[in-house]
Structure formats: structure tokens, C-alpha cells
C-alpha positions in Angstrom: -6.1 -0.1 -18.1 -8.8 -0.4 -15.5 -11.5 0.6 -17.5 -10.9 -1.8 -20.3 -9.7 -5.1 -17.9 -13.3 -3.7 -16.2 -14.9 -5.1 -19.5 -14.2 -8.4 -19.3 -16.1 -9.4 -16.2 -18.9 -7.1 -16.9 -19.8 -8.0 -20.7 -22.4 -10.0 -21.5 -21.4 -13.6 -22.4 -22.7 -13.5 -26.1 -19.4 -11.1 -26.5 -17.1 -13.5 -25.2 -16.0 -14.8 -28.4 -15.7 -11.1 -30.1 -13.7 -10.0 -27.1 -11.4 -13.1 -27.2 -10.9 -12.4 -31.4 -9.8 -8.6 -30.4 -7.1 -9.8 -27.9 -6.5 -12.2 -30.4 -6.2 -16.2 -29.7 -2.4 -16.7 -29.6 -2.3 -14.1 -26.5 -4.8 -16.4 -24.3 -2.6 -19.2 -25.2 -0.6 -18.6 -22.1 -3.4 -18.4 -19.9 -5.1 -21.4 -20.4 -2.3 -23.8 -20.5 -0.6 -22.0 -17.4 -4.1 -22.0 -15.5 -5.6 -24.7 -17.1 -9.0 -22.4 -17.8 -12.4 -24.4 -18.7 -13.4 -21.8 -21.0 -13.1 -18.3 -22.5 -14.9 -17.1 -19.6 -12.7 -17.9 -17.0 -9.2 -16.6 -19.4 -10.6 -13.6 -19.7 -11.5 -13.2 -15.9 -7.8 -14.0 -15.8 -6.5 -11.8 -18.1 -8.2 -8.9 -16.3 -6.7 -10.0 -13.1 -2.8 -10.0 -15.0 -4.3 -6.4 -16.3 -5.3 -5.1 -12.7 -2.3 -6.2 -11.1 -0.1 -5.1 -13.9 -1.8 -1.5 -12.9 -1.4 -1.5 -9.3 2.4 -2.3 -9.2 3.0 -0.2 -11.8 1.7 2.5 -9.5 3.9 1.3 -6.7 7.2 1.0 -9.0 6.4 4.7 -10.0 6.5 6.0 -6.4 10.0 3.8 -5.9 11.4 5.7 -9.3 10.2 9.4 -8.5 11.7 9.2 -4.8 14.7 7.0 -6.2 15.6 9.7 -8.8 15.1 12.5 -6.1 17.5 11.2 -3.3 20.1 10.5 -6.1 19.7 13.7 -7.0 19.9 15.3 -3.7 22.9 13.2 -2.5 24.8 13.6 -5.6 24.2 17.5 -6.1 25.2 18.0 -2.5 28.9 17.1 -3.8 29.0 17.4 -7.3 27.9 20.0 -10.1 27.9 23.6 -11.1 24.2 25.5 -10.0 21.5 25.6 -11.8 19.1 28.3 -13.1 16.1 26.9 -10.4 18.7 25.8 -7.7 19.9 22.8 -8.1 23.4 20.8 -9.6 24.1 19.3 -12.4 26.5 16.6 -11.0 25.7 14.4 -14.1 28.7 16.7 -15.9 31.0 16.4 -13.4 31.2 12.7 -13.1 32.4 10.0 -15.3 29.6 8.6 -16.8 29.7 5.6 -19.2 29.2 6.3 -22.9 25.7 4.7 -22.7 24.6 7.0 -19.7 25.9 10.0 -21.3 24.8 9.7 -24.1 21.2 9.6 -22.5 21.8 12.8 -20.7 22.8 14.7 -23.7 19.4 13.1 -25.7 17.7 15.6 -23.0 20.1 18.6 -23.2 20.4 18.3 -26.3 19.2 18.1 -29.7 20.7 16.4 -33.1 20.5 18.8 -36.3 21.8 16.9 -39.1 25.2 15.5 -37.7 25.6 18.0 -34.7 24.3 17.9 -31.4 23.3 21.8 -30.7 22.2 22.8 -26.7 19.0 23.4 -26.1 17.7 27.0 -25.9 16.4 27.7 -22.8 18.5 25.5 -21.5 17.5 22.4 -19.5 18.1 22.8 -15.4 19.0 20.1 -13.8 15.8 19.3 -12.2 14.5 18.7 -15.6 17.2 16.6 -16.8 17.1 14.0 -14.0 13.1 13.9 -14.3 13.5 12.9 -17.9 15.7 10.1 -16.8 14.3 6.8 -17.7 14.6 4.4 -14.7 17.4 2.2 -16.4 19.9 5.0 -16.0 19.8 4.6 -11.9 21.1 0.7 -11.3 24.0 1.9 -14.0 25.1 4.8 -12.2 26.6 2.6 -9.1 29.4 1.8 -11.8 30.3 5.3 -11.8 33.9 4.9 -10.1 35.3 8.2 -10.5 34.7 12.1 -10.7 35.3 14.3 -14.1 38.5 15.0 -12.1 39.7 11.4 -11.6 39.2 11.4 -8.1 37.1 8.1 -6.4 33.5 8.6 -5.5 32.5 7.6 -2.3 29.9 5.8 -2.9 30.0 4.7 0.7 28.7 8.0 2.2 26.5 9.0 -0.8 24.8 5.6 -0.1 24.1 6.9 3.4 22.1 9.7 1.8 20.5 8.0 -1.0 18.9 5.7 1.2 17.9 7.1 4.6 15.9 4.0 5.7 18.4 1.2 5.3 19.4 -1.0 8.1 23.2 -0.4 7.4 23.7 3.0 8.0 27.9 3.1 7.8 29.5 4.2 4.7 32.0 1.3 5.0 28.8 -1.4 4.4 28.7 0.4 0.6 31.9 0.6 0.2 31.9 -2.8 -0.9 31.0 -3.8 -4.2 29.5 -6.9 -3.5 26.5 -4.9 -1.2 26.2 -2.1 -4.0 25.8 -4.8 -6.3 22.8 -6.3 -4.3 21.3 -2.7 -4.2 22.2 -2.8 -8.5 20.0 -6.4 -8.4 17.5 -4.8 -6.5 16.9 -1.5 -8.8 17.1 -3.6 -12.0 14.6 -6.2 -10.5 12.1 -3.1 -9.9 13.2 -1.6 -13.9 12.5 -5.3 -15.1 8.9 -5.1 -13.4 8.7 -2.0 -15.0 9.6 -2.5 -18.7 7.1 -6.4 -18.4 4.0 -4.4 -17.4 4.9 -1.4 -20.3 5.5 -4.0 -22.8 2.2 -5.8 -22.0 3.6 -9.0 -20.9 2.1 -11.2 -18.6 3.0 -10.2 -15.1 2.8 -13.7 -14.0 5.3 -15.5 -16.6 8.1 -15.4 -14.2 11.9 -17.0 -14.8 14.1 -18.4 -12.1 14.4 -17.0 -8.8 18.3 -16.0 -8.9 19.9 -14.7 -5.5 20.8 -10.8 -5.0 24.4 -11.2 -6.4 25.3 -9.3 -9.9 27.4 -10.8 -12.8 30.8 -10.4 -12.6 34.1 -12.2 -13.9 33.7 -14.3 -10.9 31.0 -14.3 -9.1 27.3 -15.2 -10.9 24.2 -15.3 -9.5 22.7 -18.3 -8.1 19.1 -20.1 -8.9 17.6 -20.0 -5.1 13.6 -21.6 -7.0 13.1 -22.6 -10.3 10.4 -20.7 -12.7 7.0 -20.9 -11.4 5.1 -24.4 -12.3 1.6 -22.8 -11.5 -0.8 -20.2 -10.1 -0.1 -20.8 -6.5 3.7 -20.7 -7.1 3.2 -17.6 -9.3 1.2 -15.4 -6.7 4.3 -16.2 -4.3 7.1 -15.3 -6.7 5.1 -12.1 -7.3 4.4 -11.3 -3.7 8.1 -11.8 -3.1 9.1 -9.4 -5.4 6.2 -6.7 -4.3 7.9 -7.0 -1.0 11.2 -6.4 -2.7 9.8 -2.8 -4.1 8.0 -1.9 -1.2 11.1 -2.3 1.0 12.8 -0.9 -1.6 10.9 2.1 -1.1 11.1 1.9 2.8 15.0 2.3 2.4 14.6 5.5 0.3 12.2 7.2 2.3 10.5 5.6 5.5 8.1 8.6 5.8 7.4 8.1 1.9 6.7 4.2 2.6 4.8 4.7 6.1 1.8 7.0 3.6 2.4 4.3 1.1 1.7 1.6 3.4 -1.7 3.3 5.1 -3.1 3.8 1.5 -5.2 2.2 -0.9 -2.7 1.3 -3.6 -0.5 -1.1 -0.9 -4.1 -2.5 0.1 -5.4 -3.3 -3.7 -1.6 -4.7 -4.7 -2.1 -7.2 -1.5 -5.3 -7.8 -2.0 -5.1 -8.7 -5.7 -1.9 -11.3 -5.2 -4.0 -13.3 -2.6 -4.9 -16.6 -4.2 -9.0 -16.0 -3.1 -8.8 -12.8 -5.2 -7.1 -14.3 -8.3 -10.3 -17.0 -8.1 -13.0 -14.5 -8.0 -11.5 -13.5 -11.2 -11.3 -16.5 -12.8 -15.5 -16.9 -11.6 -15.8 -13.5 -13.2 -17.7 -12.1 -10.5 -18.2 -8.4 -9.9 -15.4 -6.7 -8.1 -17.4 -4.9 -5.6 -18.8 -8.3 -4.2 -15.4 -8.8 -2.6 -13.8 -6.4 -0.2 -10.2 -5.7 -0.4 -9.6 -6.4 3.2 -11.2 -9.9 2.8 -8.7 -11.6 0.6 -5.3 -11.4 1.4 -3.4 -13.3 4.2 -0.9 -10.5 4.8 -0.5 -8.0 7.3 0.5 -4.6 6.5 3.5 -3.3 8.8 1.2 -1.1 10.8 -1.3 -3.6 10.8 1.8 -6.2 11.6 3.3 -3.7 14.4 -0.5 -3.7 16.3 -0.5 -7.6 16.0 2.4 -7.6 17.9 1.8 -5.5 20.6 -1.8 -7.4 21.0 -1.0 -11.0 20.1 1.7 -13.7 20.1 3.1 -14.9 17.1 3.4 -18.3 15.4 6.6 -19.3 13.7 8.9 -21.8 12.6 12.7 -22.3 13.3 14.8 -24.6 11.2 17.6 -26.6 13.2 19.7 -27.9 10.4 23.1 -29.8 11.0 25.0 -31.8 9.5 28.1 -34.0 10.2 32.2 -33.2 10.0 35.5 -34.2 10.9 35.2 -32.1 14.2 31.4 -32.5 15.5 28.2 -31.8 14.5 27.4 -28.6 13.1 24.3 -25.8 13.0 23.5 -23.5 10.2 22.9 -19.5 11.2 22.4 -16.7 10.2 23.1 -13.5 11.0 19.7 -11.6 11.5 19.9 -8.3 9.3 16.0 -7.3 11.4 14.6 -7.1 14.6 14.0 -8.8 16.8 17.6 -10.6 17.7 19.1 -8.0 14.8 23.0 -8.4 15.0 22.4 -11.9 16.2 23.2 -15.3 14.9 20.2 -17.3 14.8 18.7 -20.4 13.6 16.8 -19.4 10.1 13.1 -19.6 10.3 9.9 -17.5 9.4 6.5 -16.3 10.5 3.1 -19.2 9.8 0.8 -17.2 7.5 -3.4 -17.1 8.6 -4.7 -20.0 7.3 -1.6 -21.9 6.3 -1.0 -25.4 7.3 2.1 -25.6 9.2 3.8 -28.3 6.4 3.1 -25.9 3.9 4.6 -22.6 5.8 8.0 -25.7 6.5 7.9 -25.3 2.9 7.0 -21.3 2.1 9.8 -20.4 4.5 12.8 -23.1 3.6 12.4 -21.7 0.1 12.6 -18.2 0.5 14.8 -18.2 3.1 17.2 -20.8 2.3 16.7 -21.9 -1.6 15.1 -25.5 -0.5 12.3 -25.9 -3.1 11.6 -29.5 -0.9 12.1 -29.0 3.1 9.9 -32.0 3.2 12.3 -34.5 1.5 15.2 -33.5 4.0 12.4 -35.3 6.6 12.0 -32.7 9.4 11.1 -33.7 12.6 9.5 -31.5 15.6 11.1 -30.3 18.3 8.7 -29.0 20.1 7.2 -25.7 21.1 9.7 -23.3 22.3 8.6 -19.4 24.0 11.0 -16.7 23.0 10.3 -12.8 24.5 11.9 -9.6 23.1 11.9 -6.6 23.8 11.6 -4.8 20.1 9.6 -5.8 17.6 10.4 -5.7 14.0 9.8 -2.2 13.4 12.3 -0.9 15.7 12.2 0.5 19.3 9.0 1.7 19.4 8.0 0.6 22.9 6.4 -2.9 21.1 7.6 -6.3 22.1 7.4 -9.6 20.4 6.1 -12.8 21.3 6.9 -15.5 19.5 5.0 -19.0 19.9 7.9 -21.0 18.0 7.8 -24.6 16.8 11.0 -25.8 16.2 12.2 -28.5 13.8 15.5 -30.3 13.0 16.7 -31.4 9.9 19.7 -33.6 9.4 21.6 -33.3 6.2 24.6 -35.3 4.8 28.1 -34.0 5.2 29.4 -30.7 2.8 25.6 -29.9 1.9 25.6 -26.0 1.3 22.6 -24.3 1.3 21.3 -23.6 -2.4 20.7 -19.6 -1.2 19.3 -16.8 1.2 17.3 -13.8 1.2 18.3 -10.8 2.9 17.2 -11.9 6.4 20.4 -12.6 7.2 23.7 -10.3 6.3 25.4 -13.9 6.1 24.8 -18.0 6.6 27.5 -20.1 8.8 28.3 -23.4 9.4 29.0 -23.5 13.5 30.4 -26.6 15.3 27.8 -26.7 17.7 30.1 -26.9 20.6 31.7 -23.3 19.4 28.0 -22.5 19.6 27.4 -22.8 23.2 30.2 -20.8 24.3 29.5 -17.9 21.9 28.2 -14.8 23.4 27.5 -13.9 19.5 24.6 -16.8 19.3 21.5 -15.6 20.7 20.4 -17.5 23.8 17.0 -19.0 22.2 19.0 -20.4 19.9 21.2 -21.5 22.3 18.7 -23.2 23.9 18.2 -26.1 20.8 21.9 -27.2 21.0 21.2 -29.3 24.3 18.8 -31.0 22.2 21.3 -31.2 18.7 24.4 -32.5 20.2 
């Protein structure tokens, strides 16, 4: 994929048209009305970017299937399954798979002479069968209720194992369906990635953003941001989702994501979602005249966990209330990360280098809360607020956090609900702010707006 995106920047312009003829008209289409391009020059520039980036998660969403596939494996084989000829279980007989699943299984087990499905000789051992599952076959198996014996699964302890690296570490947190169906979301989300880039569709042609709920009878998903309007809006829907897989990955294997993180695939998928990157592309200048560490405005986490032991931070809270029969009230949320984890707190998010602060008022309200225009509600500072922990966002490891914080508040008319959330917060309330400031269950920086609320 490299090698032939590579092309595009470095051929001479006289091929421009022949290249454009080979990828064929109707496929560029897309990019120059979505990018508005001024010429075959800068679509192809941009059509090796989608091919580039399309390669570097692709890589990521690889490492997050191999290590997903392994600690289902582990975790189910340690209950379930008759051993194998090289060690290991074969737990995928011994539970009640759906027809569908099954049927996938016995496609490797097996194979079909005329109308019979004969065993293959030597047979398949376990290890082989679950390698040779496509990454479809994972989201579907948390509908699995039962055993080949009828008895329940407990999917809240096997949930434990399968994912070492999760902030919720009791089996009663997945024993709900409603939290393995966000995990379901989240593994179909990374299989959707997936099957875009092996298809060869444009990586950046992006739907709604829905919230992490599944389908059921009654419950649906909610739109948090409409479909991407343009590149800028684009890059962020994509660097949400790369943050999706990569945490994704952290919650399988933290060891696993802490290599991931120091190498040069993380680097190269950051760099190439920065919006700098994507227009040295479009220019169609030479990749090595722009280093990987120049372009993008994220932080890794180590690189994040030695800001925060050097430097204070700048952030945003939102102090949104709204009127009711009883008193004012104050949305929060209850923080699922450090700092102030296990705390209900105003919602709010870091300022990004280089970001104005009325664009980060906007970044942050949308992916936090599903307001695609903060401005219209007509914030209004606060003022600039100190706030001191402890921890830092990467657990107890002897860093603390110092937040610069500029605080805002936004009045809203009475019943306005909040269009959705991320998974900052395990849960959003509506508090009466005076229930507020007698709760020992409201952290005291956010205790310290009501004063100014009430």
C-alpha cells in the first residue's frame, strides 16, 4: 500500500493525468468535492494520505485483534473445553454458539465433500481454529448466554480476564448487559474500521457519531455529532475513533499497549491525523521533509504522564444548569479516570497546543456531551480556578496533576437533556445544586463553583 500511495507524490507531473485514468475518475469524485481540491495534483496527494492512513490503522486494528482473540481464548479455555493436541481447549464446542458462529468454526474444522461436512485430517487444535477466526466472530460471542450444558456463562468474571487493563475490574460491572453491550459497540466499531480499509473505502467518509449503546427492543443508539461536513471535522471523528482502538488495546493488555505506545506505528497514526500533515499531502511534498514529531498536537500517554509531572495543565470545565420546580440544578458526571476517579464532577476537557480556547469550548462540548454548538448556548467565563491532585491520569505512579482550569457557565432552559457522553463518565446527573453542597460524593473543586451558581 505504501509503495504504490508513495507514487503519487513522487511522479512526475506529466503522469498526473495517466495516474488519475488508472484510479479511474468516479473514485476521485469524492475527494474533490469533500476537499474541494484545485487540481489532480492536490487529489492525488490526498488520496495517498486516505492510503497511508488506511495502512497505519490497519496495523494498529491488527495488534487489537491478535491480543483480542488471545485473551478470549485464554479466559474461555481456562473454563471451558476438552485439551488439545498442542495444549490448549477447545471451549468453542462446549458452549452454545449461534448458528452463524458455528457455522464459522466448523468452515475451519472442517471440510464440505459434496453434501457432507467430513473432519479434517490432522485435525485442527484449537490454537489454530481461533487464529483462523475472522474478527467478526469476537463482538458476537458476548451473546453467548449459556454452556453446551445449559448452564449460564459468567461473563462477569470471564470479562475480568479478557480484559486485564479495564478500569472496572468487578465481575458484577459485566454482568450487565448494557456494559457488555458497550464493550460489543466498541469491538464492532474496531471490525467496521477494519472491513472500510479492506474494502478500499475512503477512511475518511465517516457516518454519524452514534453513542456506545447497542440495538435492542428498547434501547437504540443515540446520534451524539452528525457525519463529518469537512476535513477538519473528519481528522477529529477519525482521531476519536483511533483513541477508541488504542484504549481498546490498553484494556486487553496494558503491557501490550505501553510497547505500542513507545513505537513508531502509534507515532505515524498521530502524526498522519494532524491537520498540518493531511496539508503537506495535499502540496504533495516529499514525506521526508516533514518529521513525524512535528505535526501532531497530541501527546502520547508517556509523553502525556512526563507533561504532568513537569508542567501544569490547561483545561476547561463546563458549569451547566438549568431551572426546576425545586432550584437550580448542575449537570455531573461521574469521572470513570483519574484524577477525581469515582467522583462527580463538572464535565470538561484538556485545551489542545495551539487551539484557541472557543474552539477547544467547542472540541470538548461535543465529544463529551453531544453539543455540536456550545457557542449558541452563550457561555460565559468564570474565571480561572487551581485544582491540585495527587494522581495523575495514569494511575498512582508517584505523578500529580496540576490543572490551570477556566471555568464557564452555561444556562439552559428547563428539561434540556444532554444529547450524549463519552465514556469519561460511568453516568451524567442532574443535581439540585443545594443537594450538591452537602454531598461528600461531589468533589470539592467542583464544589467550589456552586457559590458562584446558586
Amino acid at each position: 500500500m505504501y509503495s504504490l500511495a508513495h507514487m503519487f507524490l513522487s511522479s512526475n507531473p506529466s503522469c498526473l493525468s495517466a495516474l488519475v485514468e488508472a484510479i479511474s475518475h468516479p473514485r476521485l469524485s469524492n475527494y474533490r468535492s469533500f476537499f474541494s481540491t484545485a487540481d489532480d495534483a492536490e487529489t492525488l496527494g490526498l488520496y495517498q494520505w486516505n492510503e497511508d492512513t488506511c495502512g497505519a490503522l490497519f496495523r494498529a486494528i491488527s495488534v487489537v485483534e491478535i491480543v483480542l482473540r488471545n485473551q478470549f481464548h485464554k479466559a474461555l479455555g481456562a473454563r471451558y473445553g476438552s485439551m488439545g493436541s498442542a495444549g490448549s481447549r477447545d471451549w468453542y464446542n462446549h458452549i452454545n454458539l449461534s448458528g452463524h458462529s458455528r457455522q464459522k468454526v466448523q468452515e475451519i474444522t472442517h471440510r464440505r465433500h459434496h453434501q457432507q461436512w467430513l473432519a479434517r485430517v490432522p485435525a485442527k487444535s484449537p490454537d489454530d481454529v481461533v487464529s483462523k477466526l475472522t474478527f467478526g466472530f469476537w463482538p458476537h460471542l458476548l451473546d453467548v448466554m449459556h454452556d453446551s450444558s445449559n448452564s449460564p456463562l459468567d461473563w462477569g468474571a470471564i470479562l475480568v480476564d479478557v480484559l486485564p487493563g479495564h478500569r472496572q475490574r468487578q465481575s458484577t460491572y459485566w454482568a450487565k448487559q448494557s456494559h457488555r453491550d458497550a464493550l460489543f459497540v466498541r469491538l464492532d466499531l474496531c471490525n467496521e474500521i477494519r472491513n472500510r480499509i479492506a474494502h478500499h473505502e475512503p477512511i475518511w467518509k465517516l457516518g454519524p457519531l452514534m453513542s456506545e449503546t447497542r440495538a435492542r427492543l428498547h434501547t437504540k443508539p443515540t446520534q451524539v455529532l452528525p457525519a463529518p461536513a469537512n476535513p477538519t471535522e473528519s481528522l477529529e471523528r477519525l482521531q476519536l475513533y483511533y483513541e477508541r482502538v488504542t484504549e481498546l488495546m490498553q484494556w486487553l493488555s496494558p503491557a501490550l499497549a505501553s510497547a505500542y505506545r513507545s513505537g513508531e506505528v502509534d507515532a505515524r497514526c498521530r502524526w498522519l491525523l494532524a491537520e498540518r500533515t493531511l496539508d503537506h499531502y495535499r502540496r504533495r511534498q516529499p514525506i521526508d521533509k516533514m518529521r513525524i514529531d512535528d505535526a501532531s498536537p497530541w501527546l502520547s500517554p508517556d509523553q502525556f504522564s512526563q507533561a504532568c509531572a513537569a508542567l501544569p495543565l490547561v483545561s476547561l470545565d463546563f458549569c451547566l444548569t438549568r431551572p426546576s420546580p425545586s432550584g437550580p440544578e448542575l449537570l455531573l458526571g461521574l469521572r470513570n479516570n483519574r484524577p477525581a476517579q469515582g467522583w462527580w464532577f463538572v464535565p470538561g476537557g484538556r485545551i489542545l497546543k495551539n487551539e484557541k480556547r472557543a474552539d477547544a469550548l467547542t472540541r470538548v462540548a461535543a465529544r463529551e456531551l453531544g453539543i455540536a454548538d456550545i457557542h449558541a448556548l452563550k457561555p460565559s467565563f468564570l474565571g480561572p480556578f487551581e485544582h491540585f491532585y495527587d494522581d495523575c491520569f495514569a494511575g498512582d505512579n508517584g505523578v500529580s496533576t496540576h490543572y490551570v482550569v477556566l471555568g464557564h457557565r452555561i444556562d439552559v432552559p428547563a428539561g434540556f437533556e444532554i444529547p450524549g457522553s463519552d465514556d469519561q463518565h460511568e453516568a451524567l446527573r442532574w443535581w439540585p445544586i443545594a443537594e450538591a453542597l452537602g454531598s461528600d460524593r461531589v468533589h470539592r473543586f467542583t464544589q467550589d463553583y456552586l457559590p458562584l451558581l446558586a
